[in-house]
C-alpha positions in Angstrom: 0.0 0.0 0.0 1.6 3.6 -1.0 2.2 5.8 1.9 -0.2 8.8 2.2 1.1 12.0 0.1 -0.7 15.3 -0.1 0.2 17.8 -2.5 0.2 21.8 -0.7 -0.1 24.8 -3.2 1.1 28.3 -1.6 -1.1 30.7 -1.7 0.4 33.1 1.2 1.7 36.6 -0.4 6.0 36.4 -1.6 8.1 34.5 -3.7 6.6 31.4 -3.0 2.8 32.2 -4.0 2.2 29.4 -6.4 4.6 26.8 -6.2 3.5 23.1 -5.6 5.1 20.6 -3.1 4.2 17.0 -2.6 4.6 15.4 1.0 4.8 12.3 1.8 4.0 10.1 5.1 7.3 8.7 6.6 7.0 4.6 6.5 5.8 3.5 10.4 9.0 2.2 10.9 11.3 5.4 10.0 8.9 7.8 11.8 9.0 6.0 15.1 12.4 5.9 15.3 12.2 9.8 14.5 10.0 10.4 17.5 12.2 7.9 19.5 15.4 10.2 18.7 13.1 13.3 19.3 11.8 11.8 22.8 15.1 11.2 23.7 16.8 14.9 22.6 14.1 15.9 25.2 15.2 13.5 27.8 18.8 14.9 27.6 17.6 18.4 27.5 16.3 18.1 31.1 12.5 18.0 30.0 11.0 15.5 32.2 9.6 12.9 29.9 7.0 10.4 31.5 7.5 7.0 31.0 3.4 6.7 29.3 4.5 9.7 26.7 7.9 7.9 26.3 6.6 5.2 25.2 4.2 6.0 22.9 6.7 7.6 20.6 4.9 10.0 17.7 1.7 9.7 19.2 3.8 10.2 23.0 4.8 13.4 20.9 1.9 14.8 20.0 0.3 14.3 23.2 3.1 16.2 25.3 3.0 18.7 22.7 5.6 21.0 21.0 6.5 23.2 23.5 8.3 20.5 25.5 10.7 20.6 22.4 11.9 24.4 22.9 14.0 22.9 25.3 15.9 20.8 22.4 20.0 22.1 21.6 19.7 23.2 18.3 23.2 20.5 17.4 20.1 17.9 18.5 17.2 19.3 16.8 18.7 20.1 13.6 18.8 16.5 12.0 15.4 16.0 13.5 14.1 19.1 10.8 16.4 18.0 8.5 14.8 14.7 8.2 11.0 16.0 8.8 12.2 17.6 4.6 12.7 14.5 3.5 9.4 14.1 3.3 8.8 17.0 0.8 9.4 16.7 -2.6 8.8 20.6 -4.9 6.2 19.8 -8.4 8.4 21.9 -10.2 6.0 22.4 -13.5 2.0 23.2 -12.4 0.9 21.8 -15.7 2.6 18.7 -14.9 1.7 17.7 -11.6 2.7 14.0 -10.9 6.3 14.8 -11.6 7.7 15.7 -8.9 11.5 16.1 -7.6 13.0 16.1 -4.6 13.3 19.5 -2.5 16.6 21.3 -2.9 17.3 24.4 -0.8 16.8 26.8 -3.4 13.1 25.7 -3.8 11.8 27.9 -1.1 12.3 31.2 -0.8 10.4 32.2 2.7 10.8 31.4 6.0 6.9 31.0 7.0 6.8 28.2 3.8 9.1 26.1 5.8 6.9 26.7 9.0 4.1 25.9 6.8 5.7 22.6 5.4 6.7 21.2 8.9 3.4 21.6 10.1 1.8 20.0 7.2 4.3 17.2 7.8 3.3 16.8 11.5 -0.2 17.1 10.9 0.0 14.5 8.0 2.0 11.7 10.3 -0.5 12.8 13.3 -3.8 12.3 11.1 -4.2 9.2 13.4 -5.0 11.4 16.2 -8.1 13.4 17.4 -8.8 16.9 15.7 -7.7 18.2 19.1 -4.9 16.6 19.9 -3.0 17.5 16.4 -4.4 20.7 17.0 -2.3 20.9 19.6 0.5 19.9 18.9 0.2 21.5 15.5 -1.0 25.2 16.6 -4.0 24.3 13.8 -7.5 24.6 14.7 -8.8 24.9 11.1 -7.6 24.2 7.6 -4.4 26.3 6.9 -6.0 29.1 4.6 -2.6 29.6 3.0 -2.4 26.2 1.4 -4.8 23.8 -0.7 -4.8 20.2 -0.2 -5.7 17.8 -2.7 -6.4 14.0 -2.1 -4.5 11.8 -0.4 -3.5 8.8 -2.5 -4.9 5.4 -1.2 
């Protein structure tokens, strides 16, 4: 069975407006072991990390929520990004949109597209959870108004 994909148009104003991205859902295998290293970034941090969220790993995540992970060194977090935009891929052509390549740093030219991207990748691995719960975790209440979604594949 393919992994679940989404495919996020910008529509926020700046050099970005426009441009297509595909994301893809880790396999279950690769994003526990993500939330595994993230759990235990916190744990070495000094975050206090109880042994039911610990165990849990992405869903342990989401329910202790992000801020827990301001406490992350930045020499820990930074693979932990780096790896969450593995998971996007740029549609480089808008009239072609199953081709798509993967993301090289000169694909995005803002900041908040980045912010948006990660927390379209968190709220695609977290679409196990409760509404409220990846809200949470997420900062999302509603639909992000400055992307379109299209459909998942099966």
């Amino acid at each position: 069975m393919a992994r679940k994909e989404i495919q996020i148009t910008i529509s926020a104003e700046g050099d970005d407006r426009g441009k297509v991205f595909l994301l893809r859902r880790m396999s279950a295998m690769r994003a526990e072991k993500w939330a595994t290293r993230a759990l235990l970034a916190l744990a070495r941090s000094g975050v206090d990390v109880p042994d039911d969220v610990a165990s849990r790993g992405l869903a342990g995540i989401a329910s202790y929520g992000v801020h827990a992970l301001s406490g992350v060194q930045f020499a820990e977090a930074e693979p932990l990004l780096d790896e969450m935009m593995q998971c996007v891929e740029v549609v480089p052509d808008r009239n072609r949109p199953a081709f798509s390549r993967p993301l090289v740093e000169e694909d995005i030219d803002e900041v908040g597209t980045i912010l948006l991207l990660r927390r379209e990748i968190l709220a695609l691995h977290l679409g196990f959870l409760p509404p409220a719960v990846r809200s949470i975790f997420t900062g999302q209440t509603t639909g992000a108004s400055e992307i379109t979604s299209t459909s998942p594949s099966p």
